[in-house]
C-alpha positions as CSV (number, residue, x, y, z in Angstrom):
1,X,2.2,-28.4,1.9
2,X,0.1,-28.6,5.1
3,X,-0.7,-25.3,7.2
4,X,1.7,-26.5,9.8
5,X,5.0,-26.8,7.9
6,X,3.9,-23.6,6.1
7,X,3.7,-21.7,9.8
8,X,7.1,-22.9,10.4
9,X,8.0,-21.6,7.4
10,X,6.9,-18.6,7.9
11,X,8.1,-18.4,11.2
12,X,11.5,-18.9,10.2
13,X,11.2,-16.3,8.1
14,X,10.1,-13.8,10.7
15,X,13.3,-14.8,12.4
16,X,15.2,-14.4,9.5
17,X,14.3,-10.5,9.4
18,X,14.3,-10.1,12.9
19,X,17.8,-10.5,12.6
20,X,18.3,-8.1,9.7
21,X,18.3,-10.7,7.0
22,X,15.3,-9.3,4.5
23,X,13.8,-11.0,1.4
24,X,16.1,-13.7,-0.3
25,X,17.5,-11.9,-2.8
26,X,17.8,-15.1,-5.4
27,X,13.7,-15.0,-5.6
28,X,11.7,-13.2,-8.0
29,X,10.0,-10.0,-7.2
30,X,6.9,-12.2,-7.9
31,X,7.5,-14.8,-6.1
32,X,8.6,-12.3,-2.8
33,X,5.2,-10.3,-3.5
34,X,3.4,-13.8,-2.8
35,X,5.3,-14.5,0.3
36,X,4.5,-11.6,1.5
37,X,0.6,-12.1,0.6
38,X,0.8,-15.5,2.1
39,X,2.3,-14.0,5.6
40,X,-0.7,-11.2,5.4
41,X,-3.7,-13.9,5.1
42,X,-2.0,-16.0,8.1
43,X,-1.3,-13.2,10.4
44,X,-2.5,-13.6,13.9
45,X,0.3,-11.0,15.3
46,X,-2.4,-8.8,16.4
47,X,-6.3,-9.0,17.7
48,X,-7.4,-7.4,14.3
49,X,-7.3,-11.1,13.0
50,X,-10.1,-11.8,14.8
51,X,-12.1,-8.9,13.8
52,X,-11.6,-9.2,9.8
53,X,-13.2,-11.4,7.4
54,X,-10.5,-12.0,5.3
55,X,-7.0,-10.3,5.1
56,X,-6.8,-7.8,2.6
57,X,-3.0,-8.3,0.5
58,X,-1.4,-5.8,-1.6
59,X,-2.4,-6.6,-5.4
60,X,-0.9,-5.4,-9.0
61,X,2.7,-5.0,-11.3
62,X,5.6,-6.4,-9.0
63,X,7.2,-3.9,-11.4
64,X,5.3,-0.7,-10.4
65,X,6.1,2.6,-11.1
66,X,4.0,3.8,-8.5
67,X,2.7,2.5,-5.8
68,X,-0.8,3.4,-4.0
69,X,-1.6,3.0,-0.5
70,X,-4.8,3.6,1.1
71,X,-5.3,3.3,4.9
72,X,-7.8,0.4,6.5
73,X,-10.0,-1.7,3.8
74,X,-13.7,-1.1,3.3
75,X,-16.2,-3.7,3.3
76,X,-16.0,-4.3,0.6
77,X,-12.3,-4.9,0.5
78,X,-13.2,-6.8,3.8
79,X,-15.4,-9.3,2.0
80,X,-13.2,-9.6,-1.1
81,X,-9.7,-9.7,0.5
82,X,-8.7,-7.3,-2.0
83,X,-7.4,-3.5,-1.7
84,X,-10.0,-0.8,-2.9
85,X,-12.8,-2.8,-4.9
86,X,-16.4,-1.3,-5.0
87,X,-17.1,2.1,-5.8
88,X,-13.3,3.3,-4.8
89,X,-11.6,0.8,-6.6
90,X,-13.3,2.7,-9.6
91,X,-12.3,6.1,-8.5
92,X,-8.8,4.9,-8.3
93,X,-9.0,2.9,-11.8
94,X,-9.8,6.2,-13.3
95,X,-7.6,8.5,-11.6
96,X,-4.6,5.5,-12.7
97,X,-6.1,6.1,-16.5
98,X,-5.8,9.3,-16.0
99,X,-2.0,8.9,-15.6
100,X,-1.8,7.4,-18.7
101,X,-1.6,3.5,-17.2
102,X,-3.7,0.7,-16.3
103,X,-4.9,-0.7,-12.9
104,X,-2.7,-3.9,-13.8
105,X,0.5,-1.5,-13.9
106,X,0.3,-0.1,-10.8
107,X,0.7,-1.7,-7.3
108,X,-2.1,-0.8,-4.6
109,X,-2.1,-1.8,-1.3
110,X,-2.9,-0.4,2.7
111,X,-1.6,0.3,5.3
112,X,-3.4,-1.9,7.7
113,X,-4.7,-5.5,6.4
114,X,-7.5,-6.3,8.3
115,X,-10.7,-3.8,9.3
116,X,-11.5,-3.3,12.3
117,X,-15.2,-4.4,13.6
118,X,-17.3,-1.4,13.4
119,X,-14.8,0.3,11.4
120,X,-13.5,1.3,14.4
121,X,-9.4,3.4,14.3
122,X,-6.5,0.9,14.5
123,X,-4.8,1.2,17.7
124,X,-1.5,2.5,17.3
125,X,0.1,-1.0,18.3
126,X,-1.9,-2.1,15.1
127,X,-0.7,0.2,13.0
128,X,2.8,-0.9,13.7
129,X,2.8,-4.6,13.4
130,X,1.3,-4.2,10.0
131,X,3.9,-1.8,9.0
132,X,6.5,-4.2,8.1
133,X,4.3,-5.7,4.9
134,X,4.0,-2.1,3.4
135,X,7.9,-2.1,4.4
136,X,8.5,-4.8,2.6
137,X,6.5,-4.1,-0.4
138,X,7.9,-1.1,-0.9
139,X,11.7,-2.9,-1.1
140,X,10.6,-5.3,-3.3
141,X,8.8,-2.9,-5.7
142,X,10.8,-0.2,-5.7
143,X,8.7,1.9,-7.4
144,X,9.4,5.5,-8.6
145,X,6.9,7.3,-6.4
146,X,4.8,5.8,-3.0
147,X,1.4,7.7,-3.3
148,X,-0.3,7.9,0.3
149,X,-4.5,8.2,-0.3
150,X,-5.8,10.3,2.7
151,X,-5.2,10.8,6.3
152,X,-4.8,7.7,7.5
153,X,-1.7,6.4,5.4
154,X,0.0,9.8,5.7
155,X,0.4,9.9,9.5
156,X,1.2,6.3,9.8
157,X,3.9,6.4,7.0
158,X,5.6,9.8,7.9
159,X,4.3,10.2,11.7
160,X,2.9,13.2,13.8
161,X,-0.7,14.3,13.6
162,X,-0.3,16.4,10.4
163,X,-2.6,14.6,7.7
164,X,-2.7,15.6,3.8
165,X,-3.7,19.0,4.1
166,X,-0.4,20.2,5.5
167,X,1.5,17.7,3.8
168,X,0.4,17.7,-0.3
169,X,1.5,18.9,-3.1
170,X,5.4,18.1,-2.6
171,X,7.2,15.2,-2.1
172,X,8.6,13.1,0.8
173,X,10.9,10.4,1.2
174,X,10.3,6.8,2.5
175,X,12.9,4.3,2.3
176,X,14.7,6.1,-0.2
177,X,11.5,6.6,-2.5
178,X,10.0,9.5,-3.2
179,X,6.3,10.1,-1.4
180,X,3.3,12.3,-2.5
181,X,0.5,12.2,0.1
182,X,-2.8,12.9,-1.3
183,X,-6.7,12.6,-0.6
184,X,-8.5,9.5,0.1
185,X,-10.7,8.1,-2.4
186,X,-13.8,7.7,-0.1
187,X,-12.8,11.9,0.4
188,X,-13.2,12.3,-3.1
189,X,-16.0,10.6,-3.7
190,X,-17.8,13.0,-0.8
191,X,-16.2,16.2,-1.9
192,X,-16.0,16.2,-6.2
193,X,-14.6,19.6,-5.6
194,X,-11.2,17.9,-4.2
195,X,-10.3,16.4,-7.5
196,X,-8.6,19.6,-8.3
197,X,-5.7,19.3,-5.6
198,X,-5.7,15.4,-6.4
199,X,-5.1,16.2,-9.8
200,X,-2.1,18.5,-9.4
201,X,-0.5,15.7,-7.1
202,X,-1.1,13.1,-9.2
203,X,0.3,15.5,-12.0
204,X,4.3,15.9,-10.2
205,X,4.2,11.7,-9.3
206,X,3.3,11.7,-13.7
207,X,6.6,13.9,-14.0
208,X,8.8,12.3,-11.5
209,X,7.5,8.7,-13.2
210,X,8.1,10.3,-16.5
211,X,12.1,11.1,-15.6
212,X,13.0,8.1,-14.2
213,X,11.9,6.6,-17.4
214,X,14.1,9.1,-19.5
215,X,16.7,8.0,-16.9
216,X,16.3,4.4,-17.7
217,X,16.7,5.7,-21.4
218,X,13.3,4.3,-21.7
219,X,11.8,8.0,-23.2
């Protein structure tokens, strides 16, 4: 398929959901996850397109339990086109073992796709032209418990200017899924003595993963 019948595909698509008609419901979560990566290394909506390397999609289990969301890609994730790699993609591997799961069972993604030159904020306008790919992840997932890593994902998720210290250590709803903001990685790896307060997040998202399970009669 060449690049211009793909962008009318896409297109169409767009159109499709502007007019309330979401994924297509007789495709595979797999196959929707793809789309929707396909969409995110083709988007030119806004100028951060011009500014990124490459497009960072969401990556892991279309199946997910939980899902992690970080805010804007590093360089790293800039250079790869792939959510926390590097240093942080470590932190986060850990902090999934931890939890008593591997990276490949979890879904992790950001909020924004592309990084802005000089690691510069997203402008609010940015912010909410990407929104609709986390949106739509989310649907298509429907994981027991969205976990928000720092600041950045917190206010652009759930709005107003309070960030993860007001907001921690209970949960939240998004689209009907329970929400547990939490700090960054790139926090954590500045401030060790965080971990603490990360921990005890991370340990309510094991217990509300762990009853939806018994619910399932999986446990």
């Amino acid at each position: 398929m060449d690049k211009e019948a793909l962008e009318g595909i896409i297109g169409r698509l767009k159109y499709l959901r502007g007019i309330g008609i979401g994924e297509l419901p007789f495709t595979s979560k797999e196959k929707r996850l793809k789309g929707i990566g396909t969409e995110v290394t083709m988007c030119k909506i806004c100028p951060l397109h011009r500014e990124r390397k490459n497009a960072v999609c969401g990556k892991g289990n279309s199946n997910a339990a939980v899902l992690f969301a970080g805010g804007v890609p590093s360089g790293e994730d800039d250079a790869a086109g792939e959510p926390f790699t590097g240093g942080e993609g470590e932190q986060l591997a850990n902090i999934i073992k931890a939890m008593g799961l591997e990276t490949r069972d979890a879904y992790i993604t950001n909020v924004i796709r592309c990084r802005p030159s000089g690691n510069r904020k997203p402008a609010p306008e940015e912010f909410s032209l990407c929104m609709p790919y986390l949106e739509r992840e989310v649907d298509t997932i429907g994981p027991a418990v969205i976990v928000l890593l720092g600041d950045v994902p917190t206010r652009a998720v759930l709005g107003g200017e309070e960030g993860v210290g007001e907001r921690r250590g209970r949960f939240h709803l998004y689209r009907g899924v329970k929400l547990m903001p939490t700090h960054g990685i790139s926090s954590l790896l500045e401030r060790p003595e965080l971990k603490k307060d990360v921990w005890h997040d991370i340990q309510m998202v094991m217990g509300e993963i762990r009853e939806r399970e018994i619910d399932r009669g999986r446990l």
